[in-house]
Structure formats: C-alpha cells, structure tokens
BALOBA-1460 file (C-alpha; in Angstrom, 3 decimals):
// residues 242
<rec num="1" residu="x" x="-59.640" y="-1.589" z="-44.045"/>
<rec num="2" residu="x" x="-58.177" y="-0.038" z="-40.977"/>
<rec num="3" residu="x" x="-57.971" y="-2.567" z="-38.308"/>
<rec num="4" residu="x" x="-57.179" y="-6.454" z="-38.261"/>
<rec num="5" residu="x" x="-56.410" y="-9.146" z="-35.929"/>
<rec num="6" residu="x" x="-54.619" y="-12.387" z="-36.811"/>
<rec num="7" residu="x" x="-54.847" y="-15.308" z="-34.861"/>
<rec num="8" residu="x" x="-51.935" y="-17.817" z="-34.660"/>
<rec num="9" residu="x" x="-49.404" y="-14.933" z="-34.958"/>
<rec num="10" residu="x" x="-46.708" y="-17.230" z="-34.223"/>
<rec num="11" residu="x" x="-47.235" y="-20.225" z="-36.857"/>
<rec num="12" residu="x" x="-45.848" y="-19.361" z="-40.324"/>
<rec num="13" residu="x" x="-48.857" y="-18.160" z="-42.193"/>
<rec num="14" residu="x" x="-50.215" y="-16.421" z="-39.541"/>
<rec num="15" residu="x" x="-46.759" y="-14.559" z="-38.626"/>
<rec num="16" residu="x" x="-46.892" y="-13.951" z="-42.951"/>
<rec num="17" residu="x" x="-50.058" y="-12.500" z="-42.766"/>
<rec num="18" residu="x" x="-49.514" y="-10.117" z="-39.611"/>
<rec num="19" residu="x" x="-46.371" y="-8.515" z="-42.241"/>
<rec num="20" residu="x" x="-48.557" y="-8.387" z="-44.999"/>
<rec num="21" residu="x" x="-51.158" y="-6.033" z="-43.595"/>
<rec num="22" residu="x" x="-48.463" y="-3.721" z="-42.529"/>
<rec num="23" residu="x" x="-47.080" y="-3.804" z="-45.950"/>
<rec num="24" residu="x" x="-50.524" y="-2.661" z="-47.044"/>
<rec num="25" residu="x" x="-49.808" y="-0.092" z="-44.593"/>
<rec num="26" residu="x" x="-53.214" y="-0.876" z="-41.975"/>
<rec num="27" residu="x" x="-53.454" y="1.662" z="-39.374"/>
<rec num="28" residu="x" x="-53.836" y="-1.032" z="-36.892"/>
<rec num="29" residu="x" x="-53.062" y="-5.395" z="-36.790"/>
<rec num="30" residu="x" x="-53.140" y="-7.288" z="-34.206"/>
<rec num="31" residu="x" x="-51.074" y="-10.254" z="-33.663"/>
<rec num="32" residu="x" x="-53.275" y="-12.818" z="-31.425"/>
<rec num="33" residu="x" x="-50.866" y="-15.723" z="-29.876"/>
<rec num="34" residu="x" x="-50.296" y="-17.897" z="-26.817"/>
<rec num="35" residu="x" x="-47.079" y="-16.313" z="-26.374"/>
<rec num="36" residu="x" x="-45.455" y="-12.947" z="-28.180"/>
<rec num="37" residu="x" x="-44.121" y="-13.915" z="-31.452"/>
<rec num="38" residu="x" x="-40.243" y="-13.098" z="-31.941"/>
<rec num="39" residu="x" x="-39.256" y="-10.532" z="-34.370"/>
<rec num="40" residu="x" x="-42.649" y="-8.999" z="-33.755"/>
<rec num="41" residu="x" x="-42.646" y="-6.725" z="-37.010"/>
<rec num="42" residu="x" x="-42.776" y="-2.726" z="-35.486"/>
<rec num="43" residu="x" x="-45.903" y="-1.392" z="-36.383"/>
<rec num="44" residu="x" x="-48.180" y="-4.936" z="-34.788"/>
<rec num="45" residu="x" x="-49.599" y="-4.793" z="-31.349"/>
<rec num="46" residu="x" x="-49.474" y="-8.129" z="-29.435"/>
<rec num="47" residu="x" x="-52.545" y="-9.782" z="-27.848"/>
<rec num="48" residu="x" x="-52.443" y="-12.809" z="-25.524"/>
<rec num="49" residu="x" x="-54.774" y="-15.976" z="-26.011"/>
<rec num="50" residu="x" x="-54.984" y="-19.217" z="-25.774"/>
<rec num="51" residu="x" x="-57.863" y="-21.560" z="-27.412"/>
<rec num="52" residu="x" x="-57.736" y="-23.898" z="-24.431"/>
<rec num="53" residu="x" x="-58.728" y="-21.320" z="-22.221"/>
<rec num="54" residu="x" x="-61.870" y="-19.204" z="-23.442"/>
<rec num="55" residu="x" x="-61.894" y="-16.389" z="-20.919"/>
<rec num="56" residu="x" x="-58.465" y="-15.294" z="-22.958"/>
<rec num="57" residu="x" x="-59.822" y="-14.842" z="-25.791"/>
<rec num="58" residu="x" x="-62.908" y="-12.945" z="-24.472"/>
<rec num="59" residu="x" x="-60.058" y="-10.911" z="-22.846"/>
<rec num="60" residu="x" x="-58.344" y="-10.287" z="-26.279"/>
<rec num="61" residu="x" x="-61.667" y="-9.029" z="-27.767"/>
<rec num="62" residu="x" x="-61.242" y="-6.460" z="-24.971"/>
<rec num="63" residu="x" x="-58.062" y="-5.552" z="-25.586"/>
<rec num="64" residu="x" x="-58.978" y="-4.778" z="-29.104"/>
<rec num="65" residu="x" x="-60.413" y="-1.741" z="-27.699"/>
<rec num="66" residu="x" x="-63.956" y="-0.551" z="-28.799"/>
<rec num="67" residu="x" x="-63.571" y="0.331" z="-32.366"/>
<rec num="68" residu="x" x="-65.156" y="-2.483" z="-34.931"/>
<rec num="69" residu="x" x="-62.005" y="-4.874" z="-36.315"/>
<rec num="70" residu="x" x="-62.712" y="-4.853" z="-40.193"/>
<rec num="71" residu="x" x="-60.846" y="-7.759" z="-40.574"/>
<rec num="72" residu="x" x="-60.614" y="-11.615" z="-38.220"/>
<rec num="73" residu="x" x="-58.785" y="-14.458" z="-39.807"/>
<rec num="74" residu="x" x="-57.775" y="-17.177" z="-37.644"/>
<rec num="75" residu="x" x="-54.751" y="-18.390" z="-39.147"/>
<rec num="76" residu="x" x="-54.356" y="-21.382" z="-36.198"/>
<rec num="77" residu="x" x="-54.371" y="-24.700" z="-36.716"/>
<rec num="78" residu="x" x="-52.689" y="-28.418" z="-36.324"/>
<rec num="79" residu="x" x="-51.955" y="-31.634" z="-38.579"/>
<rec num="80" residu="x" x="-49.172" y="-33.491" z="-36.418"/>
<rec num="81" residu="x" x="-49.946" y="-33.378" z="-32.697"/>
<rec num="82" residu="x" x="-46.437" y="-33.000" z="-30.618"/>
<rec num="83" residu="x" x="-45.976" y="-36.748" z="-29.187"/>
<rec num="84" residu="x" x="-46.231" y="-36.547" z="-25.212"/>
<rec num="85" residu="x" x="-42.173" y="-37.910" z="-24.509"/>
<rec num="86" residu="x" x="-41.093" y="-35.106" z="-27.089"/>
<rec num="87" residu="x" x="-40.219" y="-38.183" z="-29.600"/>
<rec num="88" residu="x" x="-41.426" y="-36.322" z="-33.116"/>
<rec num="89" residu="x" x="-45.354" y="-36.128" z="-33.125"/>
<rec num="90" residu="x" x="-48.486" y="-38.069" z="-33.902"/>
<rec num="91" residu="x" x="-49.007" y="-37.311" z="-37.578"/>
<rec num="92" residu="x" x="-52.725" y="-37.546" z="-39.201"/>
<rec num="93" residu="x" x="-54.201" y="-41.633" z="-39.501"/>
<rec num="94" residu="x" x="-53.782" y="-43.323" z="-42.721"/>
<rec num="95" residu="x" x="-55.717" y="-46.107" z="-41.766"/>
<rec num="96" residu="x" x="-59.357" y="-46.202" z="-39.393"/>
<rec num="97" residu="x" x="-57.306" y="-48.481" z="-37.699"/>
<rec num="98" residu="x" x="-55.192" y="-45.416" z="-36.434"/>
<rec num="99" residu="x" x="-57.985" y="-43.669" z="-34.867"/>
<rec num="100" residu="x" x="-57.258" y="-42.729" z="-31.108"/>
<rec num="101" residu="x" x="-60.027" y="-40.952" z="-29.136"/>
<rec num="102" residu="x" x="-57.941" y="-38.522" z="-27.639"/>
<rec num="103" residu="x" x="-55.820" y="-37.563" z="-30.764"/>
<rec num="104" residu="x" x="-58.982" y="-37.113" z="-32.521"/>
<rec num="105" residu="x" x="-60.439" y="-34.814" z="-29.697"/>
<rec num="106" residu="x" x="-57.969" y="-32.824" z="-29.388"/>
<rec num="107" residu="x" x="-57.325" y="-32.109" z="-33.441"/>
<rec num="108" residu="x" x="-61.157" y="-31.762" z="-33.453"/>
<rec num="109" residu="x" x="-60.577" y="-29.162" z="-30.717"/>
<rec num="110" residu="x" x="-57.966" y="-26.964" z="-32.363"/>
<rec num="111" residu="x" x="-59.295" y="-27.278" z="-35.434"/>
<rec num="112" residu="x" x="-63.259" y="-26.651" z="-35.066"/>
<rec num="113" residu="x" x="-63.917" y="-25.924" z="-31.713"/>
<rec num="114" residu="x" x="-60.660" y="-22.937" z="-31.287"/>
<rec num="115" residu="x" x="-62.024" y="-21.164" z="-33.857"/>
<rec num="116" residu="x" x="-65.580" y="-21.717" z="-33.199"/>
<rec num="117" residu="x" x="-64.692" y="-19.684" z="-30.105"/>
<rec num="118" residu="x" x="-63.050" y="-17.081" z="-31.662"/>
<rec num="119" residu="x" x="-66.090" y="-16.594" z="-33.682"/>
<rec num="120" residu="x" x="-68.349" y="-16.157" z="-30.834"/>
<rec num="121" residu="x" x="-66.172" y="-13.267" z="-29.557"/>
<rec num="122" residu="x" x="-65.022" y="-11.835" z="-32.125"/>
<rec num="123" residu="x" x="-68.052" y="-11.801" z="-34.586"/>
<rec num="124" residu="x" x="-69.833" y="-9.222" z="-32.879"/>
<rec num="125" residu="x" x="-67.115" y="-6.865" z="-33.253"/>
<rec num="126" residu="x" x="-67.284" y="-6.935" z="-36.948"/>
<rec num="127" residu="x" x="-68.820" y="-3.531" z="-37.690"/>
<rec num="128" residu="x" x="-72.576" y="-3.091" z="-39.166"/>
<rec num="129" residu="x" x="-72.129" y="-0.107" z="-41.766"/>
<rec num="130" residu="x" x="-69.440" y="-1.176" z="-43.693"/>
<rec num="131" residu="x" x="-67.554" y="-4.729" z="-45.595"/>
<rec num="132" residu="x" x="-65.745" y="-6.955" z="-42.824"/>
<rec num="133" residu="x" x="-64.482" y="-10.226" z="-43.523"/>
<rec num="134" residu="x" x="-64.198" y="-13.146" z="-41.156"/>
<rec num="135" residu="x" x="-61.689" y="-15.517" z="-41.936"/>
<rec num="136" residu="x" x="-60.337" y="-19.399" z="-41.415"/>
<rec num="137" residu="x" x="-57.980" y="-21.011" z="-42.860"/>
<rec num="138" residu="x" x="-59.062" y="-24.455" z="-43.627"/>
<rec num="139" residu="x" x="-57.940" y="-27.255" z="-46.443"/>
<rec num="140" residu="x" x="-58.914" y="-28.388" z="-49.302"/>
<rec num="141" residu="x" x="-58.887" y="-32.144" z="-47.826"/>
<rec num="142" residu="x" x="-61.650" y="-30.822" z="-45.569"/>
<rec num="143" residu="x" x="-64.057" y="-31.206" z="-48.964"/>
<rec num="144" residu="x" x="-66.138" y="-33.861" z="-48.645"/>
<rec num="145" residu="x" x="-67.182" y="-33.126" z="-52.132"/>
<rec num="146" residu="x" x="-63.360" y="-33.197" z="-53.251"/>
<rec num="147" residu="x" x="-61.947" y="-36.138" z="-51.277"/>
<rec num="148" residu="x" x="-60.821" y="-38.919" z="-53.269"/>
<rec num="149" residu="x" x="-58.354" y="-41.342" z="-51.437"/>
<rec num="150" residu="x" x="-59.730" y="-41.139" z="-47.655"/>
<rec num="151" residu="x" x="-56.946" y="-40.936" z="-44.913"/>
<rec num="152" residu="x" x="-56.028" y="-38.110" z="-42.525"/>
<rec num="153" residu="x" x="-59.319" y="-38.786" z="-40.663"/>
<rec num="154" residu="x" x="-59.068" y="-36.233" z="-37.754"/>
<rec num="155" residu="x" x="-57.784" y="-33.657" z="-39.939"/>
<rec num="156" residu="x" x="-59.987" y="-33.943" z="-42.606"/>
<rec num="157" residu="x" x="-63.078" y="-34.473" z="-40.455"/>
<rec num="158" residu="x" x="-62.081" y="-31.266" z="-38.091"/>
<rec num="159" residu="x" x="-61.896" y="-29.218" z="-41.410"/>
<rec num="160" residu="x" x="-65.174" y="-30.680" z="-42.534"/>
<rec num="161" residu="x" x="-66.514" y="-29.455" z="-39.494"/>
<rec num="162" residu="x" x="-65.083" y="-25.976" z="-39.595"/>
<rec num="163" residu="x" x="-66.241" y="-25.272" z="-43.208"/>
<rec num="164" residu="x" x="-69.883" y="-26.182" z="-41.501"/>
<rec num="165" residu="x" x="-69.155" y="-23.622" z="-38.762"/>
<rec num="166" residu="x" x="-68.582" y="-20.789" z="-41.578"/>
<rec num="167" residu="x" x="-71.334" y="-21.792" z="-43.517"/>
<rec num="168" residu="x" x="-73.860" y="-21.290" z="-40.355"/>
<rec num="169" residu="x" x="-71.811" y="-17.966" z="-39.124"/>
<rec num="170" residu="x" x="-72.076" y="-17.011" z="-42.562"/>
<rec num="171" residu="x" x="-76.044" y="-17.378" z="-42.519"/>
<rec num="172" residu="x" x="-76.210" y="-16.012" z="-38.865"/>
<rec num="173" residu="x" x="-74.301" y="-12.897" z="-39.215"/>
<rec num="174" residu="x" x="-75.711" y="-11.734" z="-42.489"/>
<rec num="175" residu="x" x="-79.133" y="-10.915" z="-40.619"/>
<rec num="176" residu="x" x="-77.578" y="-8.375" z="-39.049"/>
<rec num="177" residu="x" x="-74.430" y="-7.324" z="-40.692"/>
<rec num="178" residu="x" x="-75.278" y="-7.626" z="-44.525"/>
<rec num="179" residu="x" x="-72.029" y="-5.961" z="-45.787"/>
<rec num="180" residu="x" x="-70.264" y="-8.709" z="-43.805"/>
<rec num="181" residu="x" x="-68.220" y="-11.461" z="-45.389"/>
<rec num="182" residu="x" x="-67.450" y="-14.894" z="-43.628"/>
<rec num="183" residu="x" x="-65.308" y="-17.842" z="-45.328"/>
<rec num="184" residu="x" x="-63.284" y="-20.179" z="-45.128"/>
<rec num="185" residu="x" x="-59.447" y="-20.298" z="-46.344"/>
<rec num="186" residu="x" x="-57.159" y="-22.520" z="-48.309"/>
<rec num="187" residu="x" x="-53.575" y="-21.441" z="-48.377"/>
<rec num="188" residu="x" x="-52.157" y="-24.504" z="-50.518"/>
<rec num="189" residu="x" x="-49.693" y="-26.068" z="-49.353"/>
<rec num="190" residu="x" x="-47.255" y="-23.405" z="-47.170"/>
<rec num="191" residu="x" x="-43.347" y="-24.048" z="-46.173"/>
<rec num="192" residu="x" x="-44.424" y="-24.322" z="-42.676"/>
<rec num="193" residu="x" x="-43.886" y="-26.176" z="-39.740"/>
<rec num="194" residu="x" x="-47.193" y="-27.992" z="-40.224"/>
<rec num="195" residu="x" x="-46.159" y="-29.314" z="-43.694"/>
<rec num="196" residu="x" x="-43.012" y="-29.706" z="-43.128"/>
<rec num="197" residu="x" x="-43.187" y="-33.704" z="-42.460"/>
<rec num="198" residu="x" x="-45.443" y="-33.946" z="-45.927"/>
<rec num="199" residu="x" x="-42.715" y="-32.219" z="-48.522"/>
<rec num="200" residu="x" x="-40.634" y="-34.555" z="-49.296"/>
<rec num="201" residu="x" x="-42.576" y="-36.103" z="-52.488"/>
<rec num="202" residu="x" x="-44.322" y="-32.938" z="-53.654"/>
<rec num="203" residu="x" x="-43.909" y="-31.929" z="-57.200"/>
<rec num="204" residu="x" x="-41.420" y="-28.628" z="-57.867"/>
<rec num="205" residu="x" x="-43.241" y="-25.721" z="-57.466"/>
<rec num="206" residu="x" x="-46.050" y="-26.625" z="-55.048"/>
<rec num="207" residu="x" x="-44.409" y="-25.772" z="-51.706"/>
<rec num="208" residu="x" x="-45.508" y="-21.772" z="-51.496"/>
<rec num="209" residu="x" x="-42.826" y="-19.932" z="-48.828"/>
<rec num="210" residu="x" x="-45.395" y="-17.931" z="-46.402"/>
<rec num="211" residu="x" x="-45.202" y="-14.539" z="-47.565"/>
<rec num="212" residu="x" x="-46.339" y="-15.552" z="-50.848"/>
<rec num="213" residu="x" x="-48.869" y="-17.440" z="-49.468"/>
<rec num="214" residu="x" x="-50.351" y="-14.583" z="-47.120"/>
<rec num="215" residu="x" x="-50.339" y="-12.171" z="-50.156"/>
<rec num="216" residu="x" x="-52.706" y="-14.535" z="-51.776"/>
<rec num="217" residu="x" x="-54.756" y="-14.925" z="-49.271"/>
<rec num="218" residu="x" x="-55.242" y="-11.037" z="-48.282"/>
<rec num="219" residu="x" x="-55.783" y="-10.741" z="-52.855"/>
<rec num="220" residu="x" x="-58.483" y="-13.284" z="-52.506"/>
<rec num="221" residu="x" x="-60.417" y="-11.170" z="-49.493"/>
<rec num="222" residu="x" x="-60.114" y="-8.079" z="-51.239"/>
<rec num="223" residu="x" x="-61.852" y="-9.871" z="-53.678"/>
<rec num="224" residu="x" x="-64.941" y="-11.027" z="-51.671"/>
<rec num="225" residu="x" x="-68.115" y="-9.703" z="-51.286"/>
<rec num="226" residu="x" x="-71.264" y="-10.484" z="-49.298"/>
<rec num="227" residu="x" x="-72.460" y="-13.154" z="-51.736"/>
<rec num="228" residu="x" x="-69.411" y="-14.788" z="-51.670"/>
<rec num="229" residu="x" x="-69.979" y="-15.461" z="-47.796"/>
<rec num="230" residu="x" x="-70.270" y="-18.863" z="-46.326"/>
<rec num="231" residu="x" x="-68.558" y="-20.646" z="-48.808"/>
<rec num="232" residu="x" x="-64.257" y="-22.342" z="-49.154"/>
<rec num="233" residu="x" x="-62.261" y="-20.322" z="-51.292"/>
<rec num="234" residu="x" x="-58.365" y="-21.512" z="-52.588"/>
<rec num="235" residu="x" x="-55.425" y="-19.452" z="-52.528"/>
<rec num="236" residu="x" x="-56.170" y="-18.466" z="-56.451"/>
<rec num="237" residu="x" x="-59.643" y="-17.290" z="-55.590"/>
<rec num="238" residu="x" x="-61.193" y="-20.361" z="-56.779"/>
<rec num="239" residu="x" x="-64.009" y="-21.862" z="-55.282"/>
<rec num="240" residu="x" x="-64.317" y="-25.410" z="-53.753"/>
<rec num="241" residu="x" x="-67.208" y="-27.329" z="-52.987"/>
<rec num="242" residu="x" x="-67.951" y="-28.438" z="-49.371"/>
C-alpha cells in the first residue's frame, strides 16, 4: 500500500488514522477535511472538501493526482447535531416522539448520503491490478440484525443505510476491480468528540483513546480480502450481521 486518503481528517479517528499510515511509513496519505487540520503530522498532504458541496470533493479526487489511491476510508460522521443558538447540540431520539424532519435529514445526509458521494468519486480511482480497500466507518447500532433496545433513530437508520450502500458498491465494483475490497467499519466506542456526551456510564475499559482505535482498524484491513467485501466488520476483525 502506497497511497491513502482519509476523509474527516479533522475528527478524532480520522486525524488517528492519517498518523497511523505514516507510522506504517506510506509513501503518500492524504488528509481530506473542510478545513486543514492543526498539528497536521509532516509527512500528510492536505486536501479540501466539504460533503455539502459535491463539486469539492470531485475537486479532491483531482488533487489526488492520477496515480490509483490503494486505500479510501471515510472516517466522517455525526451523532449529536450542533444546536442552531450554539446551546450544546441535538443528541440522537430516544423516543419516535423525538423525530424532527430536518434533524433526521440532515444526520441521514452526513451519514449516508456524504459518503455515498465520496464513493462515486473516489471508487473509480481504486486501481484494477492490484488489492484496494474502500472504507466507512459505521456502528454496530446500524445492525438491524443486532439491535435490541430501539432508540437513536436517525443514527441508527443513517448507518443502516450506509452498510446498504457498501453492500451494493461492494457488488458493483467487484465486476470490474476483483482484487478490490469494500466494507464497512466499526471502531467501538472511540474517546472522541462524538462520544463524548455517551461516556459517562460505560464500563472501565470500553472507551478506546483514537490511536488505539485507528491501529485496529488499519490490522483489520490488512486482514481483508476480496471475499470479505461488502460486508460490517468490528474493530477485532469480527464480523456483524447487517
């Protein structure tokens, strides 16, 4: 594996994952973000883009340059929308009763449709003679399979929908790139910004810090092969039903 791009360079596991290919020592990563993370580790090459705006990220598969990217995880992502008067956030529905349109479009957006976008761009850039891996970090609550006490509606229906999404790229792209490898990513539960509201009752030992958590997830793709494409894999390497 020679070149990589990471997308959501600036959350934690994205920003975790961006140092762990350079401590692998890859020739070439690319940090993908709306703006240029800070600390920026030497060695990463910044690309602007911005999932609300499509044309961006069409221009950051240009600015990849023409070589084939071995490696795509999109590493964005939200739980707790940022409340409009700055007053804490809108955190994920406990109740059906919670559901509001526009909350739920716009998790359903970053969530399915962001990376549904990257795909189309960024797919055909995966080379044809050789393994690639496209990857998305999802969650586990996204199982439909696995879901046992309900909630979280948005979130979990948004990652519902993007474990669909790899399962069809997965089928599309393996008619024409049959060393390729597209999945779906859970990270556990990260010391991030997007967990941070969710901590306070978990059980010692749970909470992964990022780095940790990116070295996980770059031991689980160098596990993966072509038949392992399409499907939701967990930090460990385990699989989890859809």
């Amino acid at each position: 594996m020679e070149r990589a791009i990471i997308f959501g360079a600036t959350g934690g596991i994205g920003a975790a994952l961006v140092a762990g290919l350079l401590e692998r020592g890859i020739s070439t990563v690319f940090a993908a973000s709306r703006n240029k993370p800070e600390g920026l580790p030497a060695g990463a090459r910044w690309v602007r883009f911005d999932l609300d705006n499509e044309a961006s990220i069409a221009a950051a598969a240009q600015a990849t340059g023409s070589e084939p990217l071995d490696l795509v995880i999109v590493a964005s992502g939200v739980l707790t929308l940022p409340a409009q008067d700055g007053s804490g956030g809108v955190g994920p529905e406990r109740s059906f009763r919670q559901v509001e349109p526009d909350a739920m479009a716009r998790v359903l957006y970053l969530n399915t449709v962001g990376p549904a976008l990257v795909a189309k761009h960024f797919l055909p850039l995966l080379p044809r003679d050789r393994r690639s891996v496209f990857a998305a970090l999802t969650a586990r609550v996204g199982s439909i399979s696995d879901n046992r006490i309900g909630g979280w509606h948005s979130y979990r229906a948004s990652k519902a929908a993007l474990n669909m999404l790899i399962r069809n790229y997965a089928i599309e792209l393996g008619r024409t790139h049959r060393q390729a490898v597209c999945v779906a990513l859970h990270p556990g539960t990260v010391d991030t910004s997007l967990s941070e509201p969710f901590q306070a009752n978990l059980p010692e030992g749970q909470l992964t810090p990022p780095m940790q958590a990116a070295r996980n997830l770059l031991a689980v793709i160098d596990g993966l092969t072509p038949d392992d494409s399409g499907r939701l894999f967990d930090w460990a390497g385990e699989r989890v039903e859809f």
